[in-house]
Backbone as CSV, one residue per row, in Angstrom:
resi,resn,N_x,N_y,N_z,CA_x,CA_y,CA_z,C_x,C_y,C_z
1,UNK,-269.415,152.749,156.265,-268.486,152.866,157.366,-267.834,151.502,157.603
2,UNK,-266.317,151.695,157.484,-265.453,150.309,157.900,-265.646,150.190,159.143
3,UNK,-265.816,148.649,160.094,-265.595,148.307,160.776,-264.441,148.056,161.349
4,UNK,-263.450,147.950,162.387,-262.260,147.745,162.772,-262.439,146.205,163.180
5,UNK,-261.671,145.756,162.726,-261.674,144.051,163.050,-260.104,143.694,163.582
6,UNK,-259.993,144.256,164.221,-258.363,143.983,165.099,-258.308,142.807,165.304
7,UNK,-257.663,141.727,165.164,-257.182,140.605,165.384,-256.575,140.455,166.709
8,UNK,-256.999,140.328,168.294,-256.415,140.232,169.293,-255.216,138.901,169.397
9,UNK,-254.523,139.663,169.822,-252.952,139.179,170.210,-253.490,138.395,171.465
10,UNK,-254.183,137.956,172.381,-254.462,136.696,172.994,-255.227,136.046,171.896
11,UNK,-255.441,135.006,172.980,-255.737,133.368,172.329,-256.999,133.943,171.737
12,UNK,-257.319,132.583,171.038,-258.552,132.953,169.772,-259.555,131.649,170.645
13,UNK,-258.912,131.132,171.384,-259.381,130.129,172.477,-260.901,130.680,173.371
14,UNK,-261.679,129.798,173.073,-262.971,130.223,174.007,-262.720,130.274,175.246
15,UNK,-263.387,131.311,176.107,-263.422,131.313,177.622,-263.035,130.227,178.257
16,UNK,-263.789,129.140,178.164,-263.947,128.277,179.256,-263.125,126.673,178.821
17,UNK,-262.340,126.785,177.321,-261.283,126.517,177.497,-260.444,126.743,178.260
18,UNK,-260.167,128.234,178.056,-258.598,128.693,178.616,-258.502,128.657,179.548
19,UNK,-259.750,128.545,180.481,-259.485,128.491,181.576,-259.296,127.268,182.016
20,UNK,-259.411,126.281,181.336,-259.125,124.859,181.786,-257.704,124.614,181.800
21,UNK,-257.480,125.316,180.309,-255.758,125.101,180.142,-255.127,125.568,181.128
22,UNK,-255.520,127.110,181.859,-254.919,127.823,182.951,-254.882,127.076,183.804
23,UNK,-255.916,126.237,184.149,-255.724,125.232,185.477,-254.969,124.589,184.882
24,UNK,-254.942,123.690,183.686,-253.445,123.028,183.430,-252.176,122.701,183.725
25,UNK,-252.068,124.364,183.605,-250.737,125.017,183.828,-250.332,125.467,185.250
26,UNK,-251.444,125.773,185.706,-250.950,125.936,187.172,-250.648,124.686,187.889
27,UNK,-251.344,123.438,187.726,-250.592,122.070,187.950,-249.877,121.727,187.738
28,UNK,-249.194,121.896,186.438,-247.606,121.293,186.334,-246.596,121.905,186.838
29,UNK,-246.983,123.875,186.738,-245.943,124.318,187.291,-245.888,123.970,189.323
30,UNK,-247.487,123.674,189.830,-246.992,123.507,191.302,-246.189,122.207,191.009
31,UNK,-246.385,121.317,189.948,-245.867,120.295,190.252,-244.089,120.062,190.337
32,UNK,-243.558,121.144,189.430,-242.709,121.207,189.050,-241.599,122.414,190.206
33,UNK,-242.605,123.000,190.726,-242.116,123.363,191.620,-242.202,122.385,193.375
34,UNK,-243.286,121.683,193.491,-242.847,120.959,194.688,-242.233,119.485,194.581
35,UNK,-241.520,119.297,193.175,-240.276,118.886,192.739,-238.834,118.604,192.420
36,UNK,-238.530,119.615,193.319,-237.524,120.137,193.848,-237.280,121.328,192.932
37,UNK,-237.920,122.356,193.127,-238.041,123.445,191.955,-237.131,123.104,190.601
38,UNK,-237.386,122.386,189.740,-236.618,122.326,188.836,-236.941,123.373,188.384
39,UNK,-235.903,123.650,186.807,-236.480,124.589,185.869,-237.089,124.075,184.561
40,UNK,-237.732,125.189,183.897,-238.578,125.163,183.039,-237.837,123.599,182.083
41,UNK,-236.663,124.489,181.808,-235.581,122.828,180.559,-234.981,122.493,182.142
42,UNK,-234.897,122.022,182.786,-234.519,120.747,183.094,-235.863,119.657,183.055
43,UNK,-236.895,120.053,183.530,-238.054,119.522,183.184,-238.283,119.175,181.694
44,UNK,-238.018,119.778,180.678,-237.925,119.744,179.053,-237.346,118.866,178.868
45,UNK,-236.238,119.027,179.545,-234.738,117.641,178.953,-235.325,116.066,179.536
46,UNK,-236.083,116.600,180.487,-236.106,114.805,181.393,-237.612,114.489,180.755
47,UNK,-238.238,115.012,179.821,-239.400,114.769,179.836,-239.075,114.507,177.858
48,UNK,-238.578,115.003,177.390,-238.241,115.051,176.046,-238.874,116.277,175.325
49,UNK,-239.294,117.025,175.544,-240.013,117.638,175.067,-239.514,119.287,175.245
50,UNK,-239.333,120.189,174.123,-238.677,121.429,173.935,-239.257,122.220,175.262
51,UNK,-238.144,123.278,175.336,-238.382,124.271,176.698,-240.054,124.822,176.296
52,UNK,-239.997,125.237,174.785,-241.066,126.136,174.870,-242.720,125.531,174.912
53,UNK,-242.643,124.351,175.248,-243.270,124.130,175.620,-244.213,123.976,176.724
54,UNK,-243.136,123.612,177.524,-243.377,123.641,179.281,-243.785,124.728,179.696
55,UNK,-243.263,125.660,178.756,-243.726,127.587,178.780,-245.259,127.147,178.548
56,UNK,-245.452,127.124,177.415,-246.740,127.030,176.578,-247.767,126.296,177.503
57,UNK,-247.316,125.392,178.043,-248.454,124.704,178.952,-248.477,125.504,180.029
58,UNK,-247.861,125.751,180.703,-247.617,126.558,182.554,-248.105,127.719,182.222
59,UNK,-247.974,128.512,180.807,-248.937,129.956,180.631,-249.856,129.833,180.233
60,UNK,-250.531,128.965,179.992,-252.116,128.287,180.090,-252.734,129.327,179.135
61,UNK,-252.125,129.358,177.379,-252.623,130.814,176.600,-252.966,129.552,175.472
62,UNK,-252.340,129.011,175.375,-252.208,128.442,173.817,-252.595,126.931,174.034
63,UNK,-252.987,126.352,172.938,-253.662,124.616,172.816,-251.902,124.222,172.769
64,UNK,-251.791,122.732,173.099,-251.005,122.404,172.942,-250.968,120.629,172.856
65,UNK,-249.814,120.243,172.749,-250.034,118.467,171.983,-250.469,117.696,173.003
66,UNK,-251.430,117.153,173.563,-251.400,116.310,174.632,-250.771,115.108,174.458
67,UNK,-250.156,114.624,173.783,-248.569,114.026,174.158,-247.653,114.349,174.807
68,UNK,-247.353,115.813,174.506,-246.377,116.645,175.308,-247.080,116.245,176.779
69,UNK,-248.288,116.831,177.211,-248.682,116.847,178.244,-248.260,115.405,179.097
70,UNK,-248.615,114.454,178.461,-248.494,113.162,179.046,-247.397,112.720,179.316
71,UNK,-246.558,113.419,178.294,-244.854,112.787,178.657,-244.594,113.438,179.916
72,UNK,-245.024,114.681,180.138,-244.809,115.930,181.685,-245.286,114.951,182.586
73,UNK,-246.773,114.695,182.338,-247.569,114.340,183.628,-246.426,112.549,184.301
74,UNK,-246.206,112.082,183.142,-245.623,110.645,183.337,-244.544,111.040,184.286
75,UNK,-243.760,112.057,184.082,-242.776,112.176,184.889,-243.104,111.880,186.542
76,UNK,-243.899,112.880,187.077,-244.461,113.308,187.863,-245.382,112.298,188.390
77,UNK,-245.236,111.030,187.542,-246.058,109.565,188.175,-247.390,109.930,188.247
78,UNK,-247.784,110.530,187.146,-249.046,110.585,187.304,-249.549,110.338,185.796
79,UNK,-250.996,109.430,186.336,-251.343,109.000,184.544,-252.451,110.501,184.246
80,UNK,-253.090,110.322,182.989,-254.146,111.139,182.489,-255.072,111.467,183.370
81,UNK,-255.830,110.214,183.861,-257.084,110.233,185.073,-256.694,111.093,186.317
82,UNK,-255.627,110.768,186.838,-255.204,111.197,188.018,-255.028,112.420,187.590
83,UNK,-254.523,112.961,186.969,-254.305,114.132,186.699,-255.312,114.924,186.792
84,UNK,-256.310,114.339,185.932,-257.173,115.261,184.948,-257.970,115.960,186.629
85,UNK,-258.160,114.546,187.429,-259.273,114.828,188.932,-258.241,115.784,189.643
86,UNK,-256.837,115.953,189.636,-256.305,117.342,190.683,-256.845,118.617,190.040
87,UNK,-256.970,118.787,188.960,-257.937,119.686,188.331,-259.002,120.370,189.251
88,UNK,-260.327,119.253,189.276,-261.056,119.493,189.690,-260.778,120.131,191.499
């Protein structure tokens, strides 16, 4: 008897990653929203870094470059450390 081995269409990401990333993402987007709501690319353009990214981080599904991240967080005057503790 074959087994079905479906390949799920979410992340291949362990639990308690994603959920870190999810908090991630919910930080940049409050950040980005009590920023004067920019949008997704105007945030992209001032930060250097492609729209689909800012996606990719704020939907807290997928790993992504923490460079990208840092160029976001820099905007937003905030270094790594600081960041990492609004997390918590």
């Amino acid at each position: 008897m074959k087994k079905n081995n479906k390949i799920s269409s979410q992340s291949s990401i362990p639990g308690e990653q994603l959920v870190e990333l999810e908090k991630i993402g919910l930080v940049v987007r409050e950040l980005r929203f009590n920023f004067g709501l920019i949008t997704q690319k105007e945030l992209a353009d001032r930060c250097g870094v492609h729209t689909n990214t800012i996606r990719t981080i704020e939907q807290g599904r997928k790993n992504y470059n923490l460079v990208s991240l840092m160029k976001i967080i820099s905007y937003f005057k905030y270094d790594l450390p600081t960041f990492m503790r609004e997390l918590m």
